[in-house]
C-alpha positions as CSV (number, residue, x, y, z in Angstrom):
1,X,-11.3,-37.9,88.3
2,X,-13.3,-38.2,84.9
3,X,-14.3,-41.6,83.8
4,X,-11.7,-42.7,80.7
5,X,-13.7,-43.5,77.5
6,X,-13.4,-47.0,76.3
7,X,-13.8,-47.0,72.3
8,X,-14.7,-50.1,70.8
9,X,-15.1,-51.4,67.3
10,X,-18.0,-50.3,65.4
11,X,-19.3,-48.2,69.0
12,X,-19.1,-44.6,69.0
13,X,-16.5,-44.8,66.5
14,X,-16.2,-45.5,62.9
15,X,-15.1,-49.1,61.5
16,X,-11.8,-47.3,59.6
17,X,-10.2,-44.5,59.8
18,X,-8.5,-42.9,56.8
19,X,-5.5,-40.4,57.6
20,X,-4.9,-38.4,54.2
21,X,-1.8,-35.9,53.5
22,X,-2.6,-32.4,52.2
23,X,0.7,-32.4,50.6
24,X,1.8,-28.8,51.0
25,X,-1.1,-28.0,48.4
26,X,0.0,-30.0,45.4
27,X,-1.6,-31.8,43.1
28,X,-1.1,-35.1,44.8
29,X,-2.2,-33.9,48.6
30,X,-5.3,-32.1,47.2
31,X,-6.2,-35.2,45.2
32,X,-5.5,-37.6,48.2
33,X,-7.9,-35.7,50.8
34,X,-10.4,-34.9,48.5
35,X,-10.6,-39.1,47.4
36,X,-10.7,-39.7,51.1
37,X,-13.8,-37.6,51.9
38,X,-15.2,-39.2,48.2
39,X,-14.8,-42.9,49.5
40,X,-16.5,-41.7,53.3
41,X,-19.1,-40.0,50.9
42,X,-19.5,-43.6,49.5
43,X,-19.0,-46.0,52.1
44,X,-20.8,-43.6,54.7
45,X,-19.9,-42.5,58.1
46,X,-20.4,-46.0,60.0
47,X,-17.8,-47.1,57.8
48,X,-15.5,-44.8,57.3
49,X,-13.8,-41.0,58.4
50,X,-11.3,-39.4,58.0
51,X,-9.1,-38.9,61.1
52,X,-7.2,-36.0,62.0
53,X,-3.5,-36.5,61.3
54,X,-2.2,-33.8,63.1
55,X,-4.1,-35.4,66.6
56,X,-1.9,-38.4,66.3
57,X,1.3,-36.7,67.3
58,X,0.0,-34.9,70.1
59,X,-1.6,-37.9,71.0
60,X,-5.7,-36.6,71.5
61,X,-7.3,-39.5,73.8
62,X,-10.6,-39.3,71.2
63,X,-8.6,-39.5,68.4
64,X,-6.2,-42.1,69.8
65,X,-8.9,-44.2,71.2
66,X,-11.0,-44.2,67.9
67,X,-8.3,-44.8,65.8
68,X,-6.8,-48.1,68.0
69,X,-10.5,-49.3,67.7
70,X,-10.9,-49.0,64.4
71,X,-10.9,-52.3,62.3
72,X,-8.7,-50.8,59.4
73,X,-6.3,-47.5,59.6
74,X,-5.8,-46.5,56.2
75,X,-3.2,-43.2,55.0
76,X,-3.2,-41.8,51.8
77,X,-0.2,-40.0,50.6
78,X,0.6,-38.2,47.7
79,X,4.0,-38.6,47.1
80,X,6.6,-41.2,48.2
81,X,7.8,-39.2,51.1
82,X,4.7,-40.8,52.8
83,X,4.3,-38.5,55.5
84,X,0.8,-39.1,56.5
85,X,2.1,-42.7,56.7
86,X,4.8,-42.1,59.2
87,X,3.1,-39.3,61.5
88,X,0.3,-42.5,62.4
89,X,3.4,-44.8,62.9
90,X,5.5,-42.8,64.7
91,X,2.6,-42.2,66.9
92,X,2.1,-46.2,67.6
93,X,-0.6,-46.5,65.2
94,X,-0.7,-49.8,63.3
95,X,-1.4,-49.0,59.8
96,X,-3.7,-51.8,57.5
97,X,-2.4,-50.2,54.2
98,X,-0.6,-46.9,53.1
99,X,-1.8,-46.0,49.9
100,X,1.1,-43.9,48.0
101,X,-0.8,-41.9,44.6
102,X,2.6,-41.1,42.6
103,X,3.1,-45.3,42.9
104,X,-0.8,-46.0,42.5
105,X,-2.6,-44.4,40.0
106,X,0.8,-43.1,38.7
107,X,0.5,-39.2,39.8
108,X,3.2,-36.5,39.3
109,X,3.5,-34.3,41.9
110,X,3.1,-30.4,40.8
111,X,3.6,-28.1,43.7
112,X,1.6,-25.3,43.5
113,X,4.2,-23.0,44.9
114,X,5.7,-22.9,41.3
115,X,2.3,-20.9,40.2
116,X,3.2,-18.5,42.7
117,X,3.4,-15.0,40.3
118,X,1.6,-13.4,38.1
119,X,-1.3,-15.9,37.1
120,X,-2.2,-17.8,39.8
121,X,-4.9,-20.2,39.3
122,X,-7.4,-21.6,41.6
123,X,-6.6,-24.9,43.7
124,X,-9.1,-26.7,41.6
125,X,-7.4,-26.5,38.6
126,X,-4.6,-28.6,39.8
127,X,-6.4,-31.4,40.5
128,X,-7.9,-34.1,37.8
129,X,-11.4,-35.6,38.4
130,X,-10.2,-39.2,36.9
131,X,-7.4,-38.6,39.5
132,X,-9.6,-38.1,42.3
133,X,-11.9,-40.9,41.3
134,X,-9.0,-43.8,40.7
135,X,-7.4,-42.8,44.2
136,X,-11.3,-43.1,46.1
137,X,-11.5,-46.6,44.1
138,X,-8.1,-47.4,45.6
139,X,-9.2,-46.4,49.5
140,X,-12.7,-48.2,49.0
141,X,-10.6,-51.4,47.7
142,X,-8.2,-51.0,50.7
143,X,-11.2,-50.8,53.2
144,X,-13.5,-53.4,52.1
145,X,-10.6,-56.1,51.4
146,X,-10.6,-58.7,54.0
């Protein structure tokens, strides 16, 4: 029989973990994952990552065992359905702080299903810069509060 990992704080693993929503491809899930990597990009690696949400329901012992070591679990949703918020719950994870972008920096969701047609444009255009900046300040705050 294999030898079970033991993950500890700050050993093998990274200090927080940050679960983001995708949100379907809106506005508001492309502008929470791509804050998440910005604030991992920032903080670095020993820091912060960002864990893989869909792990937690299937319950993947690395994933599981880095996230209940980590000092911090952060999500970051796009809208108020808060899903990434409720997959790590639902899968026993304790979480530090959801972070919610509609009620944070104030976004409005734009699916980008609605483009579907004609004209479509390219994901990028969707998403603000500013946006993506405010909601990596928000993440950064939320990790390095005590």
């Amino acid at each position: 029989m294999a030898e079970q990992q033991r993950w500890e704080a700050g050993v093998n693993t990274h200090e927080n973990i940050i679960f983001s929503c995708f949100g379907g491809l809106s506005n508001t899930g492309i502008t929470s994952a791509l804050a998440s990597l910005e604030a991992v990009r920032e903080l670095g690696l020993n820091k912060a990552a960002v864990g893989c949400l869909t792990a937690l329901p299937v319950k993947i012992p690395s994933v599981m065992g880095k996230t209940k070591a980590a000092r911090k679990v952060i999500t970051v949703d796009g809208c108020p359905q808060e899903c990434a918020r409720k997959v790590a719950e639902q899968a026993g994870i304790k979480v530090s702080k959801g972070i919610v972008l509609a009620r944070g920096i104030s976004m409005k969701k734009k699916p980008l299903h609605e483009d579907i047609g004609g004209d479509l444009k390219g994901v990028m255009e969707y998403v603000s810069q500013d946006d993506v900046k405010k909601a990596k300040d928000l993440i950064v705050k939320a990790i390095m509060e005590e």
